[in-house]
Structure formats: structure tokens, C-alpha cells
C-alpha positions, 0 to 999 in steps of 0.5 A: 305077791310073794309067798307067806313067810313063818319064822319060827325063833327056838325051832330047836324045841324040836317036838314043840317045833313039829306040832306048830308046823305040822298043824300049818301045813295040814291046811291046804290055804297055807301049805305053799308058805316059806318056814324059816326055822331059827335056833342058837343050837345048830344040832337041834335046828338040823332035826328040826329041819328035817321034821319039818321036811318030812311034814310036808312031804306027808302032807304034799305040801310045795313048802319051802323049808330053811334053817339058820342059826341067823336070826336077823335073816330068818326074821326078815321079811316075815309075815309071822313070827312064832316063839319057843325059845327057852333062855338058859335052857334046862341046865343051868336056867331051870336047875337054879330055879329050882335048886337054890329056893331048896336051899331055903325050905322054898319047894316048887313044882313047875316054876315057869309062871310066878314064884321066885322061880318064875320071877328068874326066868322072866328076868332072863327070857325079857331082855331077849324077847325085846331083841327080837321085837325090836329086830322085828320093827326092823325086818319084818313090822308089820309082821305078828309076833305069836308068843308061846314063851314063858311066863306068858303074863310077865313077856307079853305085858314087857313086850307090849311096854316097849314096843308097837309090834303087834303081838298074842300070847297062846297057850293050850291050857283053855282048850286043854282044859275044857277037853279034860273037864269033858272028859270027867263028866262024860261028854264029848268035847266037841259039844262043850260050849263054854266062857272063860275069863282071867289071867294066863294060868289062872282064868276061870271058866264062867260057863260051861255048857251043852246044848245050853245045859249048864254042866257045872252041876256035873263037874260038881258031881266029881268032886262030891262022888270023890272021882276027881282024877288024882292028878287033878285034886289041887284044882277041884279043892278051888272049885270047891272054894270058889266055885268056878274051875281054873283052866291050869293044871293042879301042879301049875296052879299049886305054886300060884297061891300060898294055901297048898305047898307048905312045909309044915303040912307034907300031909297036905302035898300029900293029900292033895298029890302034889308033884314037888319038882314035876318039871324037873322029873319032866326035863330029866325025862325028856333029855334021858330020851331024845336020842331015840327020839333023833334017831326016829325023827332023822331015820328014814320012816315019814312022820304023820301028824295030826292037827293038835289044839294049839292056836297058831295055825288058826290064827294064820289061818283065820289072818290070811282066808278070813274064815273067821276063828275063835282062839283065846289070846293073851293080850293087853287089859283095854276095856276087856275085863273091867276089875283088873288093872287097865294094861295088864296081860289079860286072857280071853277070847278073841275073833281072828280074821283079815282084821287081825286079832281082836280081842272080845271085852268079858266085862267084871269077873267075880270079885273073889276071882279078880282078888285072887288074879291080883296077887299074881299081876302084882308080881308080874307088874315089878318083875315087867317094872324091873326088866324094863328099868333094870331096877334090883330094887322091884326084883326084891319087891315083886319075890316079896309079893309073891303069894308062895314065897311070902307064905314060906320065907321071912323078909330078910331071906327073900332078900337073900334069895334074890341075891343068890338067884341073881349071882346065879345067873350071871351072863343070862341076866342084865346088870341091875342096880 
């Protein structure tokens, strides 16, 4: 049999790039694999490649380790394919998502998921993401997709639109979530039991509990004692009005409704800490310090890791041993949660064994809960709807539907905002017409 093969395509996300291949290979079943990394920038793959090597050294793990700026040959005859890639990168992709909704008044914290910002970057990450499926039907079909990309609800609704590849949406806000929560009420994580249900970003949990004790009354407590962590305010105000605790964070989840980022009431930012251009201050932050962190990771000191929370490696795991493992996955809505539209990009939790991926049905979420979840499909629907039909006229409609937006700028200069963001972008976006 020949040896299990993962690709990864944006192994250039060099810290992102050492979690994923780091948990792979902590685990025994796994570690005489083939890791084939792929990046367009070639400096950043080569550090990427000699993370990867030092990993499995640390590891004593008989992996093989190749990079290529090729992406055809790094998909070829894989058994899963891992994404990180980030179109337009910071500069100028983020900074034009961020920099020209100023122009109008519209502020934004992360701009990754929904909003304007949101919006752009599935427009420029779609079309790409489409590529590779499309190469993956060719060299690798039977091969998983593992989508980490952003906006996660908008890529995987578009890739399962255009293409028969199986394919998981992951990310680490469910699980990151529930550690911080514990945290809060004082109890171990690993004790936490819990359900949750919803959108990616904003799924709720709809129990959640230790040894069959509800710990909603704790987590309620927080909130009533005023010892909600300042970073955390945005999301323990929805639990207040709710009644259930959204799984993104405050600064995400800030920007995904039109109640909190408002310029008549800085005092409301103010109150709630609400970190205006956090990912900006992050990326910044990040470029000031990577050439030390090169430097250490190409130096001549090993690089130890320890097995992180994010879900790829369990499902390799869980698809190649059948010891069965339970990840929360963003997938199509078929029969899983009854009160949202019927294929829309849902999250939930999902057995993995030899089977695959198999998605578990959560049945109606509470009405309040899937109005709000709404707002956001609806964006997310006329952005997938433009990127597939390449139709300006749904770009123009999904910014009009988008709760923050709406709730800032009239009509006609969403309008005039789209123009700009799209002439902007220029080469990173398709023609629409």
C-alpha cells in the first residue's frame, strides 16, 4: 500500500503550518506519512519546511517532508488536503478591507467572516478555493478537503456548490470556547461536557455541563458578580439577552450584528472593550516579529510541541485507525438543524471514523437563535451567489443585508462602497458584471 499522503496548500502560514503537522505527527498511526507542503512564497515555505523536519525529528517520526511552490504536484495523489492560504495576504487584501470602509464611517474589528470586509475576502479566497477542488477532482478525488480558510460559512457553501470533493469546514472556536468558559467557572476542561449547534462563529451552546450538572447557572453567575473578563464583555451582554454563549470571540462576534460598533455611541465600544481594527494591530504585530521567530525556527535548537485543540489530525486519525472521534465540523445543512435554510453552511458535531465524516442532525434551534443566524446566511448566500454566477448585482445586495453595514450606511453609499472595494482589489478579484 503506498504511504498516506497530506498536503498542505498555504503551508507559508508558517506558525499555523507547525500546530497542524506538529499534532500529525505526535501520533504514532500517523507518523510514516508523506507531508507535501505547498505555498506561492517560496521563502516562507522553506521555513515551513524546516519546521516540519524538526518536528518530526522531535518526534522520531520516519516522515517524509517535501515542499513545492507546484501546487498540482503537491496535490497529486493525496490522501488529504489541508487549507490555510490567505489571497491578498495582509498587504493589500486585509488593508483595503479595512481601510476604505473608514473612508465611510464603517469600522471593523476583524473583517474576516461577514461585513463588507468579510464580503471581499470571500470574493477573492472563492475563486481560488475552486481551483483547487477542481485540481483535486483531477489528482487526488477521493482525497478530503479540510478547509481552515476564511470566511469559513461563505468557502465551504461555494466549494460544496460546484464541486462533489468531499470537504470540513474547522475551526477551533467551539473547543476554544468551552476551554475558556471552563475557565471562568472554575472547572476543569476536561470535565466539561457540552451541545452546540449553529453557524460558524456564531453557534451557540445549548448545554453545558459536568457530570450531568447544568453549568449554565455558574456561567450566569459571571456575569451577575461583574467578573466577566474584560475582553469578553460583547458576548456575555448576548448571553444576557439570549440566554445562551455564542462560541466566537467578543471582537468577532462585535461586527456580526448591528447592536455594538456604532459611531453615535463610542461610549458603547467603550463600555463593552471593543477592539476597533484588532486584526490589524494582530497582523502589524505579527510582521514586526517574524524575523526572530525565522531566525528560531531555522536556528539550530529542536522545536518541541505539544498536541494543540485544533481538529485535523483527529479526523486523519479517526479516517485511517477508525478509533472513532468526535470534532465539530462545518458542513452542508441536510436534515441537521431544522430551522435553517436546507444547504446552507451549518456547525455541528460529527462522528469520524473509516465511514468518514458523518455529520450528527441537532434538530431546531431556538427561534431567536436561528433569526439571528439568519442575517449572516443571508449575506453569506449573495456572496456564494455572486462568486459563482459572477453577478456585481448580489455583491451590492449581500453588503445591503449585511447587519453592520446596513446599520451605519445608507443605501446609496454601500453602493458606492462596493464600487471602491471592488476597483480596489483589482487582479485579486474575477470581473463581475
Amino acid at each position: 500500500m503506498s504511504r498516506l499522503k497530506i498536503t498542505i496548500v498555504g503551508a507559508g502560514s508558517t506558525v499555523f503550518a507547525k500546530n497542524i503537522i506538529g499534532d500529525v505527527l505526535s501520533f504514532p498511526e500517523l507518523a510514516d506519512c508523506v507531508i507535501s507542503l505547498h505555498d506561492i512564497d517560496e521563502k516562507r515555505l522553506a521555513t515551513s519546511k524546516i519546521v516540519a523536519q524538526k518536528l518530526a525529528h522531535s518526534f522520531h517520526a520516519p516522515a517524509t517532508i517535501g515542499a513545492t511552490v507546484d501546487r498540482r504536484e503537491a496535490l497529486r495523489g493525496a490522501n488529504y488536503v489541508i487549507a490555510m492560504i490567505q489571497v491578498a495576504g495582509y498587504k493589500p487584501g486585509t488593508v483595503i478591507d479595512f481601510e476604505i470602509p473608514k473612508k465611510y464611517g464603517l469600522r471593523q474589528t476583524i473583517a474576516d467572516t461577514l461585513g463588507i470586509g468579510g464580503i471581499m475576502r470571500g470574493l477573492r479566497t472563492i475563486p481560488v478555493l475552486v481551483e483547487i477542488v477542481k485540481e483535486m477532482e483531477e489528482l487526488c478525488p477521493d482525497a478530503l478537503f479540510l478547509n481552515y480558510v476564511n470566511p469559513m460559512a461563505m468557502n465551504c457553501w461555494a466549494i460544496g456548490r460546484v464541486s462533489s470533493i468531499g470537504s470540513v469546514g474547522l475551526c477551533h472556536s467551539v473547543q476554544g470556547t468551552a476551554g475558556e468558559l471552563a475557565r471562568d467557572i472554575g472547572v476543569p476542561s476536561e470535565e466539561i461536557n457540552f451541545t452546540c449547534a449553529g453557524i460558524n462563529h456564531m453557534a451557540f451552546y445549548h448545554t453545558f455541563e459536568r457530570d450531568g450538572e447544568d453549568l449554565y447557572p455558574a456561567i450566569n453567575r459571571v456575569l451577575e458578580e461583574d467578573r466577566q473578563p474584560p475582553g469578553n464583555k460583547v458576548r456575555y451582554e448576548v448571553l444576557k439577552r439570549t440566554g445562551y454563549f455564542v462560541t466566537e470571540s467578543s471582537e468577532h462576534f462585535a461586527e456580526y450584528v448591528p447592536w455594538f460598533i456604532k459611531r453615535d455611541r463610542p461610549d458603547l465600544i467603550d463600555e463593552l472593550n471593543i477592539p476597533l481594527d484588532e486584526y490589524i494591530a494582530r497582523c502589524e504585530t505579527q510582521i514586526a516579529t517574524w524575523a526572530g521567530m525565522r531566525d528560531e525556527y531555522e536556528g539550530e535548537n529542536p522545536i518541541e510541541h505539544k498536541r494543540s485543540h485544533e481538529y485535523a489530525s483527529r479526523i486523519i486519525l479517526g479516517m485511517e485507525t477508525g478509533q472513532p472521534q468526535v470534532i465539530y465540523g462545518n458542513v452542508p445543512n441536510r436534515g441537521l438543524i431544522d430551522n435553517l435554510p436546507v444547504g446552507c453552511c451549518v456547525e455541528v458535531a460529527c462522528l469520524v471514523d473509516r465511514n468518514g465524516i458523518q455529520p450528527t442532525a441537532f434538530g431546531a434551534l431556538p427561534p431567536h437563535l436561528a433569526a439571528m443566524m439568519q442575517t449572516n446566511i443571508n449575506v453569506q448566500a449573495l456572496t456564494v451567489e455572486a462568486a459563482i454566477t459572477g453577478k456585481r448585482e448580489h455583491i451590492y445586495h449581500a453588503a445591503m443585508l449585511d447587519p453592520h453595514t446596513a446599520a451605519e450606511l445608507s443605501l446609496d453609499q454601500i453602493w458606492r462602497l462596493v464600487d471602491d472595494m471592488i476597483d480596489a482589489h483589482g487582479e485579486y478579484l474575477p470581473t463581475y458584471t
